[in-house]
C-alpha positions, 0 to 999 in steps of 0.5 A: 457419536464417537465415530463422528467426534473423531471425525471433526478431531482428525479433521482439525488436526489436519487444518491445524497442520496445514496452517503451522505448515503454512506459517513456517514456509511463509516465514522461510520465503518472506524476509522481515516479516515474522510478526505480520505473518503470525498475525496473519495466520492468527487471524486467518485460522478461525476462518479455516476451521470455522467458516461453516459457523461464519455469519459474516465474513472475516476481513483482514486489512494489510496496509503498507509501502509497495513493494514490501509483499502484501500480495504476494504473501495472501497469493501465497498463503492462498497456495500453502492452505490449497485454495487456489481454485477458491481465490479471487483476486481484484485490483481495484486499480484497474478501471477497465480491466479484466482484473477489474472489480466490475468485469471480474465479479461474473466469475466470483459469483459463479461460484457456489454460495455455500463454499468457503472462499478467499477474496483479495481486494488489492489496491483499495486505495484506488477506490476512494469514495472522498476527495479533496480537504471537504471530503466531497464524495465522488462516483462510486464505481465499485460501490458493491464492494462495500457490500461484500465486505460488509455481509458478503451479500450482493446484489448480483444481476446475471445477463444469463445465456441467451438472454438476448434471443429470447428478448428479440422473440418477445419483441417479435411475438409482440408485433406478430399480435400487433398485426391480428394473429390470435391464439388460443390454447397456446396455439396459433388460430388466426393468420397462420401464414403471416405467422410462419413466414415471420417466424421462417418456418416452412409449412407448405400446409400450415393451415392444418398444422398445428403451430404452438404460438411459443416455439418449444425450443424456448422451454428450457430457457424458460425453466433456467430462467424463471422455472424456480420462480414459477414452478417450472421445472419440467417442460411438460410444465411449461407446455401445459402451462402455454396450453391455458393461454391466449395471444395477450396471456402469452405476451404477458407470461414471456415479458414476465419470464424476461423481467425475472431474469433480468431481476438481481439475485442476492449472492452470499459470500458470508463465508469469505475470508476478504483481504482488503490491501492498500498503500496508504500514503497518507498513514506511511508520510515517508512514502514519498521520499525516493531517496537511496541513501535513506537508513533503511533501518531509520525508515523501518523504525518510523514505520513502527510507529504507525498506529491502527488509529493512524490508519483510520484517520489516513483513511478518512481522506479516502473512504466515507465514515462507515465504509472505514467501520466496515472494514472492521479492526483487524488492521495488519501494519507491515513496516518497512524493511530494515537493513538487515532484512534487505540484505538476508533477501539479496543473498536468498535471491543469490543462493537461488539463482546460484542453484539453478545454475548448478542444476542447469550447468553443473557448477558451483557458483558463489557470489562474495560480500563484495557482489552483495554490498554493491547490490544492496547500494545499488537495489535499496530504495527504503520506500519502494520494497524489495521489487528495485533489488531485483532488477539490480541483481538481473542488472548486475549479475543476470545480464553477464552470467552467460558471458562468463559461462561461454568461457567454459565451452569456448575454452573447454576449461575443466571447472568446479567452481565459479566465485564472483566478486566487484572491484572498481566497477568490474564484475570478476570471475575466478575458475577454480577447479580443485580450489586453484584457479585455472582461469578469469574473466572480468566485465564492466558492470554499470553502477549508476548509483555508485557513480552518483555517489562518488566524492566530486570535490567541486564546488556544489560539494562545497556548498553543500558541505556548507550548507548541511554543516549549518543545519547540522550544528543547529540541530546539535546546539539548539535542540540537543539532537545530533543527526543520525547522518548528514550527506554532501553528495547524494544521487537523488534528482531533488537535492545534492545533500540532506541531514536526517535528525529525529527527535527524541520528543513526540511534540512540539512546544512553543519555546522550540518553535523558533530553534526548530525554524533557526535549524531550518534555515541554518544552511542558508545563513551558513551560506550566508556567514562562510561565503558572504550574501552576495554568494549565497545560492539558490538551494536553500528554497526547500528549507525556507519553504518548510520553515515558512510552512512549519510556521503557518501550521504553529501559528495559524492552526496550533494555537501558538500565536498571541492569540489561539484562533484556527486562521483560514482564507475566506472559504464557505466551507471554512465559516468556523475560521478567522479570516482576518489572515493579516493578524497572523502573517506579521507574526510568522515574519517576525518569528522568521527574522527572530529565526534568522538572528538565533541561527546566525549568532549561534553559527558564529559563536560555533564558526571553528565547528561549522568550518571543520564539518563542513571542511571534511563533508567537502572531500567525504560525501557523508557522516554519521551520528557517532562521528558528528558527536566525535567533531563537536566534542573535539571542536566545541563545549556545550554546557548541556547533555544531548537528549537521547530519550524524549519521556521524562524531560519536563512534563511528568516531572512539572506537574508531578512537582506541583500536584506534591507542592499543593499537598503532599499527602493529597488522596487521588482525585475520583473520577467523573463521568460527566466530563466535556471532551475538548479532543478536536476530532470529536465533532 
């Protein structure tokens, strides 16, 4: 008993290893993530150490933007932990292909039933089971995954080898009795000679040969098919068992052994670890914003905020209702990396390449901040992970590198070291031998970004500058929020410049409905106020847009109208809607030229502000938060503070204030639990 106790101790021990191993090298190649990877190996540990106890098997679900390394971290843990040949992976993207869930299922249940193993099921996103604003459900084609996560249990029908052949026998032996031969006692009586001559068997003599009536180079697949089935387990058995048979008994036991074969086995896998892994945009709503010029620490701080109750409600515009309970609640959120984690994984992936070098060529190669800065501005698209770094490094750096090595063969130059730094859009090499340089080699490097991102100090800046200006002060002076950033030249395909406000507050109430519509239209009525209506361009269509939008939402479905009714076009499916639209388009016009007004009169009270932000963004392509409250505190007095923490502004307080007017010495309110639940999800 000891002996076997220490057996199971010793064996713990070393998995516990294993995983505390695993979670440091993670840690070590995957840059950002600590937190994603100790929930990962948390989870992942009752599986290692339990899974000969497991029922059922254990998903876990990791949601995020593409490119922050969702795969690569389960291919990778799936190394460290040694079960490669335990793996299997499905994209389910792939329709067609071999990595297929359909074509790709074959080789998962091949395996051993009884064995732990790890399942990925990638890009799960694909597999919607929903569509559209109804839900309407759509073909299923990887309907049996559902299943597999559900009890690890499917029904798997197995076209097993030589399955074919021995149909067409059974289809031959069926016409053979059709056309009078008989047989009894398994074997052929009657009509020999047709018989062999069907079968292509040379018998000169065959009417005094015995001739089995079912070949017995079929037995064995008999036994492999339904031997199980049938008690078959011998081909004595089977022989002994054709023995007893006449021609019709014989067509009826081989359509017998056909349809077991053919039957569906249930395969068990509920000792799986399943990762289901998406990109789930409807959660991430960011994801859609290419920009490069993004914070990508503002981005990683809206990617925080993502809730395991937002990734459910996302989820529903996919996937049917209980397929989303099937994937149960361990729901492993990755944000989106920060600037600090993009930079950490740009000088890993220098530091790397710089030791291969030095293995491959002995010399010493080091890359300053220079190198790394236009990387990083070139490489960093907060929405579209770490994949785009590294095609900027290969772009860079990788694509010259041999041209500066040949340097040193073509003109024999002694040298230790190789330091690389950009100016001016030039990749520099110093040969230092003994810290002194004996030589240098510079070649241009293209820097598309950077170039898009000069100042053009013409006038779509001029505008833009404008424009943006005017947003800017009535974010300031109308919601009390300075943005974290305004830009007047930017390389995005969609617009020349953008400012980024984020709010404090977590709602909209209705007395900042008709502020927050004025900010938005602020770029058109600088336009408006700074070059005159004639000259007002074209570019604020995306702001009139989303004000029109932001307005549609308040009024028609918020409740913020005169009257609180869910308005919606005639649609049958919509029948618990007020259709009546016109009662609610007069007030979104009005609201629009109430807008409208606010924005001007509050720009031409700050006109000094809006012509000096604007002046400095038509020559500086961007500002940030600290240098926007710099202009307006040197440009303009407000008789207010900016709000810089949205928690206590006027709610708690009010009804704090009103519960004390009431009684101040009122004892708390029990609690009833015959309550009616006016949440709107609650159907």
């Amino acid at each position: 008993m000891d002996k076997e106790r220490k057996k199971i101790e010793n064996e713990f021990l070393k998995k516990q290893k294993i995983l505390e191993n695993a979670k440091t090298i993670l840690k070590t190649e995957f840059i950002g993530i600590d937190n994603i990877i100790d929930e990962v190996i948390d989870n992942v540990s009752s599986w290692f150490f339990l899974s000969d106890i497991q029922e059922k098997p254990i998903v876990i679900n990791l949601w995020g933007l593409t490119g922050v390394g969702k795969t690569s971290l389960v291919n990778r843990l799936v190394e460290l932990i040694d079960f490669k040949n335990l793996y299997y992976r499905f994209d389910l993207g792939e329709k067609e292909g071999s990595f297929s869930f359909s074509n790709s299922l074959d080789e998962l249940c091949e395996n051993n039933d009884s064995s732990p193993i790890i399942i990925a099921l990638d890009e799960i996103q694909h597999s919607r089971t929903v569509s559209g604003p109804f839900r309407t459900e759509v073909d299923d084609k990887n309907r049996m995954l559902w299943e597999l996560i559900d009890s690890g249990k499917i029904q798997y029908v197995e076209w097993k080898r030589g399955l074919w052949a021995f149909e067409d026998l059974l289809s031959k032996l069926r016409y053979i009795v059709f056309a009078g031969v008989k047989v009894e006692n398994g074997e052929v009586i009657k009509k020999k000679k047709l018989y062999c001559k069907e079968m292509e068997l040379d018998f000169e003599d065959f009417e005094y040969q015995k001739i089995m009536f079912i070949p017995d180079d079929n037995y064995d697949d008999i036994i492999e098919y339904a031997g199980e089935t049938l008690n078959l387990h011998l081909r004595q058995d089977v022989e002994n068992l054709l023995k007893t048979f006449d021609e019709i008994e014989s067509i009826e036991f081989l359509d017998k052994v056909f349809k077991i074969a053919k039957q569906p086995s249930i395969k068990n896998f509920s000792k799986a670890l399943i990762f289901v892994l998406g990109n789930i945009d409807e959660a991430y709503t960011m994801s859609n914003n290419f920009s490069s010029d993004i914070d990508a620490d503002e981005f990683n701080k809206l990617s925080k905020k993502i809730t395991v109750p937002q990734i459910k409600k996302a989820l529903q515009s996919r996937f049917r209702n209980e397929q989303i309970a099937r994937l149960g609640n361990i729901h492993i959120i990755y944000p989106a990396l920060d600037r600090k984690s993009y930079k950490k994984i740009i000088d890993n992936e220098l530091k790397k390449y710089a030791t291969n070098l030095k293995n491959k060529f002995n010399v010493n190669i080091e890359f300053d901040d220079s190198v790394k800065q236009v990387i990083y501005n070139e490489g960093v698209y907060p929405t579209q992970g770490v994949r785009p770094i590294y095609t900027s490094i290969h772009q860079i750096i990788k694509s010259k590198i041999s041209v500066f090595l040949s340097e040193i063969y073509l003109k024999s130059i002694k040298v230790e070291l190789l330091s690389f730094s950009i100016d001016y859009n030039k990749l520099i090499c110093l040969y230092l031998k003994n810290d002194k340089k004996v030589f240098s080699k510079s070649v241009e490097v293209i820097t598309t970004l950077g170039d898009m991102r000069k100042n053009k100090k013409d006038d779509t800046q001029a505008i833009t500058a404008v424009h943006e200006s005017g947003h800017v002060v009535l974010s300031s002076v109308l919601l009390k929020t300075i943005p974290q950033v305004v830009y007047s030249v930017t390389p995005d395909v969609d617009s020349n410049g953008f400012i980024y406000s984020s709010f404090a507050w977590k709602y909209v109430s209705r007395k900042e409905i008709i502020p927050r519509t004025a900010m938005m239209l602020g770029g058109y009525i600088a336009e408006e106020i700074i070059f005159g209506k004639e000259n007002v361009t074209t570019g604020a269509e995306t702001d009139i847009e989303k004000a029109t939008e932001f307005l549609s939402q308040m009024y028609k479905y918020s409740g913020m109208g005169k009257t609180p009714i869910n308005y919606n076009i005639p649609i049958a499916e919509k029948e618990n809607s007020y259709h009546k639209i016109e009662d609610v388009e007069n007030e979104i016009k009005n609201a629009i030229e109430e807008a409208k007004y606010l924005a001007e009169q509050t720009l031409k009270e700050h006109k000094p502000l809006l012509l000096r932000l604007a002046n400095y963004l038509s020559d500086n392509r961007m500002l940030k938060k600290d240098e926007i409250r710099s202009f307006i505190n040197k440009n303009t007095v407000l008789d207010f503070e900016f709000v810089e923490n949205g928690d206590h502004l006027f709610y708690r307080k009010r009804l704090k204030q009103l519960v004390k007017d009431i009684d101040p010495y009122m004892p708390n309110i029990p609690h009833f639990n015959n309550v009616i639940s006016l949440n709107n999800n609650v159907k």
